[in-house]
Backbone as CSV, one residue per row, in Angstrom:
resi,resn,N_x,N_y,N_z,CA_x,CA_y,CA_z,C_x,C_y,C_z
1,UNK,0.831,-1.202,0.000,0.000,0.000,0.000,0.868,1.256,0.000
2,UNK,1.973,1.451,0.635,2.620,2.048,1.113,3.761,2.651,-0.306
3,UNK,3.992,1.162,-1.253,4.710,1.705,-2.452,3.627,2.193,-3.415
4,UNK,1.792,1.840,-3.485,1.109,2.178,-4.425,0.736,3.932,-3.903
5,UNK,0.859,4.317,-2.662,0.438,5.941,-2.352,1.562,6.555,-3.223
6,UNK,3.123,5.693,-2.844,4.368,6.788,-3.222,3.876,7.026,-4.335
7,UNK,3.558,5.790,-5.475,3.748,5.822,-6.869,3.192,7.509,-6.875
8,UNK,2.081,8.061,-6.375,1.403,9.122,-6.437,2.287,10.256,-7.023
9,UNK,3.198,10.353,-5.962,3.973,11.866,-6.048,3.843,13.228,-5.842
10,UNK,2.652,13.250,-6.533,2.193,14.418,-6.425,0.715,14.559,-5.788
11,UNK,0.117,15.249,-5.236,-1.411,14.999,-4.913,-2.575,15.464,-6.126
12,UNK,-1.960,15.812,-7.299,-3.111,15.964,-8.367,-2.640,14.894,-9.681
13,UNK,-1.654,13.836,-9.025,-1.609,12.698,-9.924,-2.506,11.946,-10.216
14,UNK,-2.709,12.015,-11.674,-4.164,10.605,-12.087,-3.155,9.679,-12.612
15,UNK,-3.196,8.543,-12.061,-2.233,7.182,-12.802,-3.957,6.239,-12.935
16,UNK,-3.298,5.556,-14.344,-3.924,3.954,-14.503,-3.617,2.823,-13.613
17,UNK,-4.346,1.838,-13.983,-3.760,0.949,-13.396,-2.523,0.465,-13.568
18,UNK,-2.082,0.695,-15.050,-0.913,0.395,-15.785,0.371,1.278,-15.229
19,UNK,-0.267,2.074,-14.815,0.777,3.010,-14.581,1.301,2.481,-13.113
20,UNK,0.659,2.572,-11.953,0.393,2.525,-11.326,1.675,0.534,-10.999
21,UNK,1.618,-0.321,-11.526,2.008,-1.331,-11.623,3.298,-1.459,-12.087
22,UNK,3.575,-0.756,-13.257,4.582,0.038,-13.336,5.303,0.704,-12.666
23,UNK,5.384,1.817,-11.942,6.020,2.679,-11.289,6.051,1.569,-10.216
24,UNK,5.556,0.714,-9.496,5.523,-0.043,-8.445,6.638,-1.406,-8.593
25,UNK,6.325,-1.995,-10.036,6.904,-3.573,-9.838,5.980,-3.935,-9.790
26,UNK,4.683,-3.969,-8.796,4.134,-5.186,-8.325,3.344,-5.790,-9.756
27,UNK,3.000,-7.200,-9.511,2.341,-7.636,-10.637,0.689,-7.115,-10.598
28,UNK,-0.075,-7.145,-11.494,-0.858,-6.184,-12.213,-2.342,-6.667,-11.034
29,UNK,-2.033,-7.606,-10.922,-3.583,-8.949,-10.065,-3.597,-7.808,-8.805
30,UNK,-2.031,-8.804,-8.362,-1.895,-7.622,-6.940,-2.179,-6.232,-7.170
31,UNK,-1.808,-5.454,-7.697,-1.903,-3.842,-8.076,-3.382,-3.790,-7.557
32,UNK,-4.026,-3.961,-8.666,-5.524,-4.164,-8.640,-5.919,-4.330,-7.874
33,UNK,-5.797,-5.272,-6.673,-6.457,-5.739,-5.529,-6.184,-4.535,-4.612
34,UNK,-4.865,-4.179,-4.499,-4.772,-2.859,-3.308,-5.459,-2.033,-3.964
35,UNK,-4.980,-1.723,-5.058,-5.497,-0.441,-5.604,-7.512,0.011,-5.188
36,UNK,-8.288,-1.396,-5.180,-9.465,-1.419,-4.839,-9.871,-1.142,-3.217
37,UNK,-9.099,-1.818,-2.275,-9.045,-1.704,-1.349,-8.946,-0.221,-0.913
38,UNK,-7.709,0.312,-1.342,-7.640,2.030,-1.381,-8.468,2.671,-1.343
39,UNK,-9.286,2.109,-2.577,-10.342,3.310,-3.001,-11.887,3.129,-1.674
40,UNK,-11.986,1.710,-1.346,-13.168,1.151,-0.453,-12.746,2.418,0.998
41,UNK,-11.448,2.272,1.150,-10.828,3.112,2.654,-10.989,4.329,2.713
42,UNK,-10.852,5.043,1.097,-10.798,6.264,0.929,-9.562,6.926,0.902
43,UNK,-8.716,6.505,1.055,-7.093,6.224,0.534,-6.719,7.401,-1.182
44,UNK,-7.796,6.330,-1.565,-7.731,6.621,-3.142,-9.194,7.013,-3.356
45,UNK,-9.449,7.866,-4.934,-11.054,7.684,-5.353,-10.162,7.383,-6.672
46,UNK,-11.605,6.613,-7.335,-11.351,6.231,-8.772,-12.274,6.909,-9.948
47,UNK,-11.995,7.598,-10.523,-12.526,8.523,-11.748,-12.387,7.745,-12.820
48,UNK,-13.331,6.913,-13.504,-12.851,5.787,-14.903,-12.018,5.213,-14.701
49,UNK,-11.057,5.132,-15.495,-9.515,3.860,-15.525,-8.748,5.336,-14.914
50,UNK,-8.732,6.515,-14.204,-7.663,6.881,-13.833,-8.226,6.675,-11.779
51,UNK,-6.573,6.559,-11.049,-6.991,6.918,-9.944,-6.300,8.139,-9.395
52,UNK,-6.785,8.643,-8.191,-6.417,9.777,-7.765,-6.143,9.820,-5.942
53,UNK,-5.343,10.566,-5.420,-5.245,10.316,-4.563,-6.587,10.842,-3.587
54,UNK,-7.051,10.449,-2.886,-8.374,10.317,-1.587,-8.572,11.599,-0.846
55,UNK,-9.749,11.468,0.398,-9.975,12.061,0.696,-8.588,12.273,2.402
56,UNK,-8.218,10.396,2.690,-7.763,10.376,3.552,-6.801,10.665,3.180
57,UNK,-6.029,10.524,2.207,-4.686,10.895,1.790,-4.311,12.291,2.177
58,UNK,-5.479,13.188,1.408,-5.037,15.019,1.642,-5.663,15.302,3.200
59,UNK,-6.002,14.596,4.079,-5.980,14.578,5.447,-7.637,15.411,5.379
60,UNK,-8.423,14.980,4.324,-9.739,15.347,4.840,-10.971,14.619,5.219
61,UNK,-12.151,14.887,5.332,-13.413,14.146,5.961,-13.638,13.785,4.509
62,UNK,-14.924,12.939,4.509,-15.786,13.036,3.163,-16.646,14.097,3.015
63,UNK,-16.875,14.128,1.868,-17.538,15.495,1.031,-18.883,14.912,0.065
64,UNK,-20.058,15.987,-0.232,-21.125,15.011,-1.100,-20.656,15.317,-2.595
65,UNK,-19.365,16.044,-2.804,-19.031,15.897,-4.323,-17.608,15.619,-3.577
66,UNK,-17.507,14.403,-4.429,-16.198,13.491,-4.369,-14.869,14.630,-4.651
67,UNK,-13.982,14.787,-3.834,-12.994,15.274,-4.542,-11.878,15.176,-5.531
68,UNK,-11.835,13.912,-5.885,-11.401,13.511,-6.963,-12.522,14.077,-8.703
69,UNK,-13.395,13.526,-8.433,-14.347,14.106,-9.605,-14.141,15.846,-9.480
70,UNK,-14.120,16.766,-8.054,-13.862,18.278,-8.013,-12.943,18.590,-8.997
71,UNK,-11.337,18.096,-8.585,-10.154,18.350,-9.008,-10.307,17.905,-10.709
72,UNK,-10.899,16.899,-10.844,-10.888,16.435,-12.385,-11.684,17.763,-13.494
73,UNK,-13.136,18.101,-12.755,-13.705,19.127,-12.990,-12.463,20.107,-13.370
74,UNK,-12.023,20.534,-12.239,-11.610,21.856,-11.539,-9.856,22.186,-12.833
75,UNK,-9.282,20.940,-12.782,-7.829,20.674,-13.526,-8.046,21.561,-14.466
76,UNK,-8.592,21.507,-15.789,-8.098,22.153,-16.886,-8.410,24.006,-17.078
77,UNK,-9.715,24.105,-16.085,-10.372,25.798,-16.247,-9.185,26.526,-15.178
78,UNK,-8.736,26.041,-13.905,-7.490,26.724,-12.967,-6.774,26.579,-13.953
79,UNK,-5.917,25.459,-14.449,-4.886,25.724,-15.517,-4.595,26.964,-16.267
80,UNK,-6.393,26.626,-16.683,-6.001,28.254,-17.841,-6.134,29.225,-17.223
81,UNK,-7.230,29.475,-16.335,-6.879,30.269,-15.225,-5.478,31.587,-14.826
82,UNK,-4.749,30.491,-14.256,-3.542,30.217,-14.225,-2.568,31.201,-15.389
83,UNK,-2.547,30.052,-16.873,-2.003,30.922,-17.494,-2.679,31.971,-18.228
84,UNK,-3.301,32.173,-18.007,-4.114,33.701,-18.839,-3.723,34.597,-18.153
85,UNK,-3.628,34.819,-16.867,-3.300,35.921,-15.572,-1.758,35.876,-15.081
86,UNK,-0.990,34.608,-15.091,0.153,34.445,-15.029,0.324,34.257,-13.502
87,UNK,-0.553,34.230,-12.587,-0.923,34.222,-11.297,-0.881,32.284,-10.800
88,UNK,-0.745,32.371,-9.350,-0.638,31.147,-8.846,-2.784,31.440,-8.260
89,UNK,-2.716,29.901,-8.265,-4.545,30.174,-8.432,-4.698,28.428,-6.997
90,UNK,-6.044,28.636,-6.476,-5.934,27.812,-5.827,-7.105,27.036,-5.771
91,UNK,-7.135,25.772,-5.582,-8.558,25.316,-5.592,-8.643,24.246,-3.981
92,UNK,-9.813,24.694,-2.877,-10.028,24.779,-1.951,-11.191,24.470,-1.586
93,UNK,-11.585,23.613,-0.369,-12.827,23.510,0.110,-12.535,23.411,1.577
94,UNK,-14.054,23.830,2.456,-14.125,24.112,3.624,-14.141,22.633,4.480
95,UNK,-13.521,22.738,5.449,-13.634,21.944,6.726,-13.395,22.107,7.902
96,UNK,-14.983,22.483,7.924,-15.604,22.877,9.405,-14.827,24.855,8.959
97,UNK,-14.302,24.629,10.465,-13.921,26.297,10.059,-12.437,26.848,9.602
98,UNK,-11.789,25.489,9.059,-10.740,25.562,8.097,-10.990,25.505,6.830
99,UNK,-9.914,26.072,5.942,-9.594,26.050,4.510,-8.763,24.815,4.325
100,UNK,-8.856,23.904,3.335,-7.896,22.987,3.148,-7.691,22.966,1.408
101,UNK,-6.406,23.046,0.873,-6.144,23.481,-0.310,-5.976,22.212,-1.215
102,UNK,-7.049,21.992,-2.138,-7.096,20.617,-2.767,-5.948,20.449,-3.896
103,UNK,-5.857,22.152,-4.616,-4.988,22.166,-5.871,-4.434,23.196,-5.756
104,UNK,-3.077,23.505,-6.329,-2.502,24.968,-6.750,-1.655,24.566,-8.076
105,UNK,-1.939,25.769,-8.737,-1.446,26.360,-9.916,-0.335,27.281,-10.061
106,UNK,0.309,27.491,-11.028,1.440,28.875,-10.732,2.884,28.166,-11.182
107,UNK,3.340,27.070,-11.713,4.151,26.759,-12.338,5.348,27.380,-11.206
108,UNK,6.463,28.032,-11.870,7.617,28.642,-10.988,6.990,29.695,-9.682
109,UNK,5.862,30.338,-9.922,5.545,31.362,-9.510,4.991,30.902,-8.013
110,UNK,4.534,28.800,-7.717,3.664,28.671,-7.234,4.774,28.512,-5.832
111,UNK,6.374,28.080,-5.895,6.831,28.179,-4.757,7.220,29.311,-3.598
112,UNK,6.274,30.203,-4.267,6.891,31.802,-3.616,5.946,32.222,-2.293
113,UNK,4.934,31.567,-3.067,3.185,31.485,-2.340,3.413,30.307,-0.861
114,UNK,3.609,30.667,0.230,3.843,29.820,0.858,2.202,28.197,1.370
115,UNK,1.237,28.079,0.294,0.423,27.504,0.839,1.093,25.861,0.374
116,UNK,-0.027,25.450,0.948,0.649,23.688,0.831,-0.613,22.823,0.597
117,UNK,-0.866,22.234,-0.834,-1.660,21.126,-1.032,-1.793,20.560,-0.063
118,UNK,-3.217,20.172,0.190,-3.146,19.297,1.548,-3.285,20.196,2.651
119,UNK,-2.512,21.242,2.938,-2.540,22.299,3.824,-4.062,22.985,4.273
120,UNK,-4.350,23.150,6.028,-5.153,23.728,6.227,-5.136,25.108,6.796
121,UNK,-6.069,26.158,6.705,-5.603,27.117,7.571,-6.845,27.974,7.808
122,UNK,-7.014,28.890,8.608,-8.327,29.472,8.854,-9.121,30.234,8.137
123,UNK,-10.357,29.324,8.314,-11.152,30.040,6.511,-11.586,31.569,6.176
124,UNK,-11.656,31.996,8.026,-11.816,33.458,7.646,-10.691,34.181,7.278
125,UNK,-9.815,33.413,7.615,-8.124,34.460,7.066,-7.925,34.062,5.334
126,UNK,-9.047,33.729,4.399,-8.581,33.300,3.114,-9.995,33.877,2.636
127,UNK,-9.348,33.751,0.852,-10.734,34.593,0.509,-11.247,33.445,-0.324
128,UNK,-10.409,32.272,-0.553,-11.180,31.210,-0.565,-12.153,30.731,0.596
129,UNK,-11.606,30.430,1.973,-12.123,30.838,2.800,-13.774,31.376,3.237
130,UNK,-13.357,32.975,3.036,-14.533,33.692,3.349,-15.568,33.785,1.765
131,UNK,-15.260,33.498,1.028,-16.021,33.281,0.065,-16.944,31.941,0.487
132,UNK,-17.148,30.754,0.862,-17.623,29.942,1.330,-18.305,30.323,1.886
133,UNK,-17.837,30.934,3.514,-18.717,30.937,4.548,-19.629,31.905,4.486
134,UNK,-19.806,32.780,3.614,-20.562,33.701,3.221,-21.533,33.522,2.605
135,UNK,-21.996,31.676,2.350,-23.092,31.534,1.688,-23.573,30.361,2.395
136,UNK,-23.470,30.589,4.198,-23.541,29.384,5.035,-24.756,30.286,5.793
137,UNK,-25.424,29.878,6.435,-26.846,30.384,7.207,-26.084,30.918,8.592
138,UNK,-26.296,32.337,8.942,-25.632,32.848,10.088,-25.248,32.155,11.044
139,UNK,-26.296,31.476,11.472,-26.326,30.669,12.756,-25.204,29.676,12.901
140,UNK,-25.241,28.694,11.245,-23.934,27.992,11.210,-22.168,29.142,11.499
141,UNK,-22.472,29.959,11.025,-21.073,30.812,11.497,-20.915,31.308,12.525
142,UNK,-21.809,31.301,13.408,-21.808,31.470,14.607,-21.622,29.977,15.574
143,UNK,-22.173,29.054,15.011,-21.670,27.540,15.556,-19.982,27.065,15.590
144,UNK,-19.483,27.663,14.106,-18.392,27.363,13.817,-17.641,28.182,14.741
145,UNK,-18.044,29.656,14.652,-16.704,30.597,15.660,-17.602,30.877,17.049
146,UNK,-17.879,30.189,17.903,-18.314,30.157,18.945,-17.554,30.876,19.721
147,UNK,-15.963,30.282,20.011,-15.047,30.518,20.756,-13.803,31.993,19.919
148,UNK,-12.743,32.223,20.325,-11.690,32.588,20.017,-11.520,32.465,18.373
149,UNK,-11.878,33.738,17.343,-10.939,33.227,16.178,-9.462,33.157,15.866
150,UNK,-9.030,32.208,15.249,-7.841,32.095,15.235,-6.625,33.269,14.417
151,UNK,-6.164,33.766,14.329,-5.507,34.524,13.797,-4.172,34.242,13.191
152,UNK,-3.849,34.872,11.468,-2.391,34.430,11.617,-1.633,35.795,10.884
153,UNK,-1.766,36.893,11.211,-1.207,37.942,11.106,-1.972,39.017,11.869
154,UNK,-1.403,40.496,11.409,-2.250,41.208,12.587,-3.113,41.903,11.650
155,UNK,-3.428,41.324,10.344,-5.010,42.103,9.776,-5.479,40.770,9.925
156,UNK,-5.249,39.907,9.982,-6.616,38.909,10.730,-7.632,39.164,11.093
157,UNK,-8.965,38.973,10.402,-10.318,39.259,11.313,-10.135,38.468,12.457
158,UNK,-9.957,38.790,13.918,-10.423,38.182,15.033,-11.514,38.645,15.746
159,UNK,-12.905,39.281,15.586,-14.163,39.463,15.848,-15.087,38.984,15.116
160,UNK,-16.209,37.965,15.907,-17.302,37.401,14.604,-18.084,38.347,14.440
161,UNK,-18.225,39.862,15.249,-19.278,40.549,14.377,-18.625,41.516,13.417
162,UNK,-17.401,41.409,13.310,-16.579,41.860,12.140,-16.341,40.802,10.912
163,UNK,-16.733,39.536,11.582,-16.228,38.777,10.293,-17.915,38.867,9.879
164,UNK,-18.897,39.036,10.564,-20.206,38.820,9.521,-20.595,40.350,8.947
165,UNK,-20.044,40.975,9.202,-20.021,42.204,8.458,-19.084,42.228,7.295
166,UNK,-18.131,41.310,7.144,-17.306,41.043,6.234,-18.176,39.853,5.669
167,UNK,-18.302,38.883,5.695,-19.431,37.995,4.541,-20.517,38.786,4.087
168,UNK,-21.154,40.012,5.070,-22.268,40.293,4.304,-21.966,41.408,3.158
169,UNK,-20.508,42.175,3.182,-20.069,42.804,1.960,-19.965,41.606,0.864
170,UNK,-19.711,40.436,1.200,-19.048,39.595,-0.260,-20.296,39.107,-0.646
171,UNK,-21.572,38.957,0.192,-22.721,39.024,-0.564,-23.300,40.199,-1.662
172,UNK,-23.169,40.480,-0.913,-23.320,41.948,-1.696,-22.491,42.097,-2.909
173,UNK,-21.611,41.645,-2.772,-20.508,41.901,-4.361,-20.536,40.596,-4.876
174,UNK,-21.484,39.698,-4.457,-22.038,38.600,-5.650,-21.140,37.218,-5.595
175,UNK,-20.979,37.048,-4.207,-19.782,36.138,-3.644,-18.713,36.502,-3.981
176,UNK,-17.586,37.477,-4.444,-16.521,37.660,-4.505,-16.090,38.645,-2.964
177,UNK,-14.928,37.804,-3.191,-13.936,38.148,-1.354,-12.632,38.431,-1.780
178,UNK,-12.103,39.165,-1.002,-10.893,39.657,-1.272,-10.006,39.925,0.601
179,UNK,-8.712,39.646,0.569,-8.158,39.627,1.968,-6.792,40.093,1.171
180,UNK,-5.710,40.880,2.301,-4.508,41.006,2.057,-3.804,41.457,3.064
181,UNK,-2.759,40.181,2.772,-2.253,40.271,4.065,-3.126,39.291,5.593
182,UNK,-3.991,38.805,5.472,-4.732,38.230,6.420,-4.097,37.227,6.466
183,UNK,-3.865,36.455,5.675,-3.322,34.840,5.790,-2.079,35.127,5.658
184,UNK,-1.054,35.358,4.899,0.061,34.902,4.606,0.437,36.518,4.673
185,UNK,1.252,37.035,5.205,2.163,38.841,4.883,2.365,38.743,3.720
186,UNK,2.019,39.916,2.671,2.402,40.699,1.521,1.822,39.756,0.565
187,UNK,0.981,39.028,0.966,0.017,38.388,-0.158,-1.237,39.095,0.141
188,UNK,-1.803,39.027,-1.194,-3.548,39.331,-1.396,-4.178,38.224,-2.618
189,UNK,-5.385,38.410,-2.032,-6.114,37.004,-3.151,-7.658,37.457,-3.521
190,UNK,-8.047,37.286,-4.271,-9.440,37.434,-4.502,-9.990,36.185,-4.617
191,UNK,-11.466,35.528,-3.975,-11.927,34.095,-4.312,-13.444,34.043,-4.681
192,UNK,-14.115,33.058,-5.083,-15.018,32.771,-5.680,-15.380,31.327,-5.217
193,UNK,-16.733,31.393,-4.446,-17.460,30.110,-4.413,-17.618,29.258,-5.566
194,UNK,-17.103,27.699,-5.663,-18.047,26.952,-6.256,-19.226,26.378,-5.994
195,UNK,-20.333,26.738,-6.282,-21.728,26.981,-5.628,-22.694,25.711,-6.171
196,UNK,-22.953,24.948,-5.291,-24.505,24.424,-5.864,-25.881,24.599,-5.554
197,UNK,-26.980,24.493,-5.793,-28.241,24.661,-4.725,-28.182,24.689,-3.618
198,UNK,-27.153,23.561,-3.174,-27.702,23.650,-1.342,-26.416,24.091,-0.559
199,UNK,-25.792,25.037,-1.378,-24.672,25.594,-0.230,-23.084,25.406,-1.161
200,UNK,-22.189,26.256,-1.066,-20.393,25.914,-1.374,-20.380,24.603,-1.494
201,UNK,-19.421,23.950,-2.675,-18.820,22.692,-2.386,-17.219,23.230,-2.483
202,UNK,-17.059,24.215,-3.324,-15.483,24.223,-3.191,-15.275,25.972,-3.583
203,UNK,-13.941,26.208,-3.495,-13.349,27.940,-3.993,-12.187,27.973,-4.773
204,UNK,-12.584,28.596,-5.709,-11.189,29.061,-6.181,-10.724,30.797,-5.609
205,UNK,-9.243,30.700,-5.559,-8.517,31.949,-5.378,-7.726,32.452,-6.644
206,UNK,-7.493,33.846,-6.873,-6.015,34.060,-7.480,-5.450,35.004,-6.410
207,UNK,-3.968,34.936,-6.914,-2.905,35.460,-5.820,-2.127,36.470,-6.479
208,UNK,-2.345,37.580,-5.362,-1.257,38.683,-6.089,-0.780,39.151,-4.477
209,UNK,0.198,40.197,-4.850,0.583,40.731,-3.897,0.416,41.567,-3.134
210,UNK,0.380,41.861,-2.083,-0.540,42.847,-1.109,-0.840,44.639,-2.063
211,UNK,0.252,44.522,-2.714,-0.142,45.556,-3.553,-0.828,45.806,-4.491
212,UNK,-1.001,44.611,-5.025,-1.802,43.753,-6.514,-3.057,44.857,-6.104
213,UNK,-3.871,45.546,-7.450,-4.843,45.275,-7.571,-5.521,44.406,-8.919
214,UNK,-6.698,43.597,-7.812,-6.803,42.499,-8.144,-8.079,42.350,-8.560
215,UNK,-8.999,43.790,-8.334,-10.329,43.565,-8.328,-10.684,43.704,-10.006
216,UNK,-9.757,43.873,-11.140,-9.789,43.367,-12.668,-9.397,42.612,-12.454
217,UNK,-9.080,41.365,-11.498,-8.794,40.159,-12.062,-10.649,39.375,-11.798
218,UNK,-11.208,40.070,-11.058,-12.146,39.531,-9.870,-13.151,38.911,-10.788
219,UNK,-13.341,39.492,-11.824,-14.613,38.255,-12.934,-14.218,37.102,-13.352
220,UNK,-12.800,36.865,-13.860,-12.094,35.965,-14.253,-12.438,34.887,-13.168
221,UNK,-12.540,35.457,-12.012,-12.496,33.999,-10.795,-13.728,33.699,-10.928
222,UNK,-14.719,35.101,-10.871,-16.014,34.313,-10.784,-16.155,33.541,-12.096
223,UNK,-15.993,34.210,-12.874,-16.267,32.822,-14.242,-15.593,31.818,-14.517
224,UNK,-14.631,31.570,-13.835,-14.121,30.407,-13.952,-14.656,29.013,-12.386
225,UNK,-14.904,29.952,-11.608,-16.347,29.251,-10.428,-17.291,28.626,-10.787
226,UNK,-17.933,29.620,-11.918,-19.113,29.262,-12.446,-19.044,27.649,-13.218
227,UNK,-17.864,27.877,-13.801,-17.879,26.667,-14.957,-17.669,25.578,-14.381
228,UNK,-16.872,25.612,-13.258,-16.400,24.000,-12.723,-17.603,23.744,-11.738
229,UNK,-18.409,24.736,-10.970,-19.807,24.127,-10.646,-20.762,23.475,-12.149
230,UNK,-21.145,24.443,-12.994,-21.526,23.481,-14.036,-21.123,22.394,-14.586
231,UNK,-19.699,22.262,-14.563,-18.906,20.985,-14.782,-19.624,19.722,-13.979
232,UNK,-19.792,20.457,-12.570,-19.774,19.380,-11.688,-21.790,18.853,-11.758
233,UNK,-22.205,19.890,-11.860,-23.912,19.584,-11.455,-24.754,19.973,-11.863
234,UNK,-24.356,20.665,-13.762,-24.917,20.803,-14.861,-25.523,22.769,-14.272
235,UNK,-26.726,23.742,-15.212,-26.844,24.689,-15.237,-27.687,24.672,-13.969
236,UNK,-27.815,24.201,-12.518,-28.095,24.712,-11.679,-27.425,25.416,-10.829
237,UNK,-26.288,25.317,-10.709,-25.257,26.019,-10.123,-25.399,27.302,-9.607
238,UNK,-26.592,28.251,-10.146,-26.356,29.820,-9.819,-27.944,30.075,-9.520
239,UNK,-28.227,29.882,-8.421,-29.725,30.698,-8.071,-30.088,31.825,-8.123
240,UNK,-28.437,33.014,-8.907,-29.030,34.394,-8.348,-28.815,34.899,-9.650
241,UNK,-30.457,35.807,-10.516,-30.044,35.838,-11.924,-29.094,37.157,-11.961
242,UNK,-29.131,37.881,-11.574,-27.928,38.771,-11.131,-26.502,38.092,-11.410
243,UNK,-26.449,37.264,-10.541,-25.146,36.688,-10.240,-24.391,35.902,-11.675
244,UNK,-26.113,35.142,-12.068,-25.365,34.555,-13.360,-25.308,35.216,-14.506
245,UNK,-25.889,36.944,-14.233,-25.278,37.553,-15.313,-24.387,38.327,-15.333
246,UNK,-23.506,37.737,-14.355,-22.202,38.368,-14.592,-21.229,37.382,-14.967
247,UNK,-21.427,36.391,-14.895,-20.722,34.989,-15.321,-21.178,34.253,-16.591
248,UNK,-22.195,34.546,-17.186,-22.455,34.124,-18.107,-22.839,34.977,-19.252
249,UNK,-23.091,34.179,-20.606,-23.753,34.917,-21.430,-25.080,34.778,-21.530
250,UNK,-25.455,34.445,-22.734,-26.682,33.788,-23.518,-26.556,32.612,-23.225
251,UNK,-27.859,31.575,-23.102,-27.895,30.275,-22.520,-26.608,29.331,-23.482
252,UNK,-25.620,28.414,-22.827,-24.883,27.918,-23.755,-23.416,28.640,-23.832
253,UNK,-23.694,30.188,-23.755,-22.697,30.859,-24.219,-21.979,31.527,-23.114
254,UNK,-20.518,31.389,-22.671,-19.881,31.985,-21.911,-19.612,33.543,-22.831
255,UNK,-19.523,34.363,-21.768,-18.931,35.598,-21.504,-17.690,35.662,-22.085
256,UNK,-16.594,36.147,-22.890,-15.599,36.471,-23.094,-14.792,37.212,-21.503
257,UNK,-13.742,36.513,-21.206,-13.202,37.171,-20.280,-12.505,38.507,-20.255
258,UNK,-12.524,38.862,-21.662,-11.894,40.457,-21.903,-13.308,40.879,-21.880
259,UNK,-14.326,41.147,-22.259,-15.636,41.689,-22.016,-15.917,42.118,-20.787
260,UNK,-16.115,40.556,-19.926,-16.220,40.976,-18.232,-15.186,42.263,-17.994
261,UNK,-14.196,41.626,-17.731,-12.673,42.817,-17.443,-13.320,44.071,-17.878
262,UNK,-13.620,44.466,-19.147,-14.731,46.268,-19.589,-15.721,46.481,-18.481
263,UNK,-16.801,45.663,-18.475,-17.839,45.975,-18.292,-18.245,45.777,-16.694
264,UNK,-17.326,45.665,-16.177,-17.061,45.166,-14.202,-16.212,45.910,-13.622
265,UNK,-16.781,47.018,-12.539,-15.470,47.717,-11.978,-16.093,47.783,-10.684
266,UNK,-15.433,47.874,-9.454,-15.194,48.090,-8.595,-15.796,49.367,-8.055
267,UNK,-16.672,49.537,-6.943,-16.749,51.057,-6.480,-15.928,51.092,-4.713
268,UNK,-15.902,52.725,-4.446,-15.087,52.617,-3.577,-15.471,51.333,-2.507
269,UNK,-16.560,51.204,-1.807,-16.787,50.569,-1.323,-17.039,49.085,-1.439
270,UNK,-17.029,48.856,-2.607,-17.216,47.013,-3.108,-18.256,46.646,-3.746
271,UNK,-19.152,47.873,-4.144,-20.739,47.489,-4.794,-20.179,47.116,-6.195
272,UNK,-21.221,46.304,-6.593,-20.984,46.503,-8.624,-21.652,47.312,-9.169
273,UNK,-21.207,47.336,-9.997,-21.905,48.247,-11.107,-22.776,47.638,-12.166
């Protein structure tokens, strides 16, 4: 078991079985047999003939959209993501009242960014993060920060009636969140719920620097949110027609991302236009 995780390497590795038997030695019967076992434990999930590493692997609970099928979704739109902006980009879902980072993007750019696949950290200090919890029923955010929030710099929100005054601006600006400097010094990020009917399943971020402005990057995230929820659970994804007309076009038809970028700006305070 222990040589079929290494084969992994990476945590957004999809191997075959072939592969998988290969990189190992072991003969193909055996392969197969752990390889199943894995997936029963949660070790591994299996997406067609590729597998991927689990939920237990990246040290999380279970989820009602598999994270293997997320990341498969999620792989090619962060990519481009990614290179269209030239930015390190992140793909993230909530647990409990942590952030835990499923994917990152950013090629050379992505070791500068101190986060860590697999890595958890406090969801109100991320705008992956607070993009989530901002579409959770008060009461649950008040369950979650009962006690002490955790802090990891000194713009850290540590007050919950400052942090729900902060979700209820990112409602207001149509689930987009923005932090700098909260999580990590001299970083800033803008994020975007991946949304279904009954609440967040996952977030994407992009990353700039505390100086970055980032709020022309800020449609790009939401439309690229939009798509990997449709990826995942077809055109229900967006209950708010507002919301999906800023992410979308005509039924069928995405938005050009140089269009959004014109026609989306920022006011002092965070309203849209």
């Amino acid at each position: 078991m222990t040589l079929i995780l290494d084969s992994f390497g990476v945590p957004r590795a999809r191997l075959t079985l072939e592969d998988v038997a290969g990189r190992t030695g072991l003969p193909r019967s055996t392969t197969h047999r752990i390889l199943e076992q894995l997936v029963r434990l949660r070790w591994l999930e299996r997406t067609g003939r590729d597998y991927v590493l689990g939920p237990r692997a990246l040290g999380l609970g279970g989820r009602e959209v598999g994270h293997g099928a997320l990341r498969a979704a999620a792989f090619p739109l962060l990519q481009e993501l990614s290179v269209r902006t030239e930015r390190v980009v992140h793909l993230a879902v909530l647990d409990g009242a942590e952030t835990c980072y499923l994917d990152k993007f950013g090629g050379k750019a992505a070791a500068r960014v101190p986060s860590v696949v697999g890595g958890r950290v406090p969801a109100h200090c991320t705008a992956v993060g607070k993009s989530m919890l901002a579409w959770l029923p008060p009461e649950q955010i008040d369950e979650l920060y009962r006690g002490h929030l955790a802090t990891r710099t000194a713009r850290s929100i540590h007050d919950r009636d400052v942090l729900h005054r902060e979700l209820i601006r990112i409602r207001a600006r149509k689930g987009l969140a923005f932090e700098s400097g909260e999580c990590f010094p001299q970083i800033a990020c803008v994020g975007a719920a991946v949304r279904s009917p009954e609440g967040p399943v996952a977030a994407v971020s992009l990353v700039g620097s505390s100086q970055s402005a980032l709020d022309r990057l800020a449609p790009l995230v939401a439309n690229t949110a939009q798509a990997i929820a449709e990826s995942l659970i077809g055109g229900v994804a967006c209950k708010q027609p507002l919301e999906c007309a800023l992410v979308r076009g005509a039924p069928g038809q995405q938005v050009p991302s140089a269009t959004l970028g014109r026609i989306v700006s920022m006011g002092e305070r965070g309203e849209w236009f």
